[in-house]
N, C-alpha and C positions, 0 to 999 in steps of 0.2 A: 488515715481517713482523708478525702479530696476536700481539700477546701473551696466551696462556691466560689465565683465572683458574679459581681454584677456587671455588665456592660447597658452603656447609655448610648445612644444615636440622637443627635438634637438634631434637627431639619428645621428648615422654614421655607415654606411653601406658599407662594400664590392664593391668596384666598379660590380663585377662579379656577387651581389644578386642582384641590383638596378633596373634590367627589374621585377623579381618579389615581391618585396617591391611595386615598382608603380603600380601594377597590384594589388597587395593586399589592396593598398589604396583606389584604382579605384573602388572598390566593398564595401572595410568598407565606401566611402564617401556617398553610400548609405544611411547608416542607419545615421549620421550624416544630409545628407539634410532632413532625416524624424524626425531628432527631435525639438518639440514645442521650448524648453532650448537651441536650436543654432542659435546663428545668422548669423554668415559666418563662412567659414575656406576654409585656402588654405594649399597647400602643395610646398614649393618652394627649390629650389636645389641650393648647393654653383654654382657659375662658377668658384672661384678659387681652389676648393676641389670637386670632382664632389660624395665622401665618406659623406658628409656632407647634410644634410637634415632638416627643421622646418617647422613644422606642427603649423598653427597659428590659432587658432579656437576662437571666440566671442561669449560668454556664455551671459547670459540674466542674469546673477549672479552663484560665486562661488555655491551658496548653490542649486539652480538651476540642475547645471552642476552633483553637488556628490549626491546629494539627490535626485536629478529628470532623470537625463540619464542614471547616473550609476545606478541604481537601477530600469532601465526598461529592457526590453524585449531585445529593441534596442541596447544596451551596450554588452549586452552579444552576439551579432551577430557581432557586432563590433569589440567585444576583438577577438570572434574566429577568423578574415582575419588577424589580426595582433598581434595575442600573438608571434608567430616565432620571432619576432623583437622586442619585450619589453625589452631581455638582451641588446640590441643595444639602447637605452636609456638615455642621457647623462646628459638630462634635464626636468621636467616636472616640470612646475611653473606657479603660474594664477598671473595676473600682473593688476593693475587697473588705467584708464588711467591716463593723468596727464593735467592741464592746457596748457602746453607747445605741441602745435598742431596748425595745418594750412595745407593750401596749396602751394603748390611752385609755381613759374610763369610757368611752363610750362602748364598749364591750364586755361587759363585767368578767373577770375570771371565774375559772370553774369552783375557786376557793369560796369567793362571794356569791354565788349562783345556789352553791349548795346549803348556804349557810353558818358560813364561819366556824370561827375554832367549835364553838358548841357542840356542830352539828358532824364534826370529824370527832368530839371526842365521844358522842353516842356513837357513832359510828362505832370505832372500837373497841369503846367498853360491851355492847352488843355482840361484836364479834369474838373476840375472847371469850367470850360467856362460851361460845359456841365452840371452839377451837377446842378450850378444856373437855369437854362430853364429847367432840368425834373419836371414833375408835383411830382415824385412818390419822388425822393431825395430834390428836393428845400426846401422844409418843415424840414426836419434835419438838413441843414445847413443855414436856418435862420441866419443871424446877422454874418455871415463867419468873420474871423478877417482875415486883408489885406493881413497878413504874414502866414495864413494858409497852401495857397499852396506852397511856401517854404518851410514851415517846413516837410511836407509831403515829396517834394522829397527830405530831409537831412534823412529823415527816412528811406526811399525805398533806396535810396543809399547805406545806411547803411547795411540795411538788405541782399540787394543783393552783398555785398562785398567791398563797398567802404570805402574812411573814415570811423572814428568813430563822425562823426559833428552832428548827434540829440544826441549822449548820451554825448558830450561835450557842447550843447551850450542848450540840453532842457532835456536829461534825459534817463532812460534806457526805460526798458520792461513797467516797472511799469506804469510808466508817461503816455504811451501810453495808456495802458488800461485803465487808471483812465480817460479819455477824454471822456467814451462810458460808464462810470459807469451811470444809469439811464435813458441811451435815448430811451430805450424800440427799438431799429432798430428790423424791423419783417422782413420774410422772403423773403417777396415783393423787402425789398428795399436794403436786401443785395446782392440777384439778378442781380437787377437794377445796384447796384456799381460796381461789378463785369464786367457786359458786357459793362459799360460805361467806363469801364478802359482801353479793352480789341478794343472798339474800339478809344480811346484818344491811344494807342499804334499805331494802325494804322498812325492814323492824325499824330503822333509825328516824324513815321518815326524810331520807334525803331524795332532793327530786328526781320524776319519773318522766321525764321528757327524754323524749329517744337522742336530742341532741347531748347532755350533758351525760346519758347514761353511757352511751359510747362511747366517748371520750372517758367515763369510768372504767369503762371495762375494758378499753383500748389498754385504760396504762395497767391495770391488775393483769392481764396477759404478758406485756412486755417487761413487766418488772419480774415478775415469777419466774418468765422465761429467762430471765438475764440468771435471778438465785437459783434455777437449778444448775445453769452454768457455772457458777461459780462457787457450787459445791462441790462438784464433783472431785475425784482423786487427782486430779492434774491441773485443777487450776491454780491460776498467776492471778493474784488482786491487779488491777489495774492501776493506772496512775492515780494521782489524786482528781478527783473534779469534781464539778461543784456538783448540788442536789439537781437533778433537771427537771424544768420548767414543762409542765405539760398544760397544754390550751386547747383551747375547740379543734378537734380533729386532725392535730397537729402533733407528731412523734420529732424529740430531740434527736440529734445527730450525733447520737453516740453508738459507740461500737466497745462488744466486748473485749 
């Protein structure tokens, strides 16, 4: 998997160039949203210096960035809106993230959004109820152990922002997958899991806002999609890693 980087441009500009600096931006951010090699970039301005300027751009990789954008078509339409401003330059540096990352409280996680443990463990318990009586999933979960649906919503918790209580009291990523290594789940009944979630959400009384519901069903997609992967006859457990972090609209960067 390519590791990001971030690269910073610091400038300082003339208060009296700063209408066409922006406007030079405004056009070089073209070729930037057309390259394969970027992931985002913004441009944001001091408020206590208004001379002061960082251009903060997310490469798909260093090598990416000098060997793939700089040396396209696109780079060179780039440099022209803003070579004017290259002596203004104070910084150019690629920086790779670090462990030390989150979110502050001013955005609640999808964990607290929905309602804390309570409202993962109705979750659950609702859904199992269901799981047992389908014709199409009963058969998978055969011989259910008592603590199952517990454990699931310590997982879903997890994943959606809460506690760390499945990777403390059962395990990380790994553990997870290792439960779906062999059960052959077809495409039937991951389906089935999905919309049986989807309506155990309902029954549970967790919210109906189009923002957190998609972000619900974003991750019951990609999680299902990863255990049917990793049921099949030829799969390899992966390495160990931790539980991933799911938030507003926002998928981990994990690979099977």
């Amino acid at each position: 998997m390519t590791v990001q980087t971030v690269e910073y441009i610091r400038y300082r500009i003339p208060e009296e160039q700063s209408p066409q600096f922006l406007a030079a931006y405004t056009r070089a951010a073209v070729q930037l949203a057309a390259a394969p090699q970027c992931v985002s970039y913004e441009l944001a301005r001091s408020e206590e210096d208004f001379e002061n300027f960082i251009l903060r751009i997310i490469w798909t990789s260093t090598e990416n960035h000098l060997e793939g954008f700089r040396e396209s078509e696109l780079f060179e339409d780039f440099l022209a809106e803003i070579r004017p401003y290259v002596p203004s330059i104070q910084e150019m540096r690629h920086y790779k993230p670090t462990a030390v990352r989150g979110q502050g409280a001013a955005v609640p996680t999808l964990y607290a959004w929905a309602g804390g443990a309570e409202a993962f463990a109705r979750l659950t318990e609702v859904f199992y109820e269901k799981v047992l009586k389908d014709d199409v999933l009963a058969p998978v979960f055969a011989g259910l152990a008592s603590e199952h649906a517990e454990h699931v919503a310590l997982w879903l918790g997890e994943v959606f922002g809460g506690p760390a209580a499945y990777s403390e009291t059962q395990g990380g990523h790994g553990h997870m997958v290792a439960k779906h290594l062999g059960k052959g789940i077809t495409e039937v009944q991951r389906r089935r899991w999905v919309n049986l979630l989807q309506d155990a959400a309902d029954e549970a009384d967790l919210p109906t806002d189009a923002e957190f519901r998609s972000a619900f069903v974003a991750y019951a997609e990609w999680g299902t999609r990863l255990a049917v992967q990793f049921s099949g006859p030829d799969a390899v457990p992966p390495a160990e890693q931790p539980v991933p972090r799911w938030t507003w609209g926002a998928a981990p960067p994990y690979q099977g």
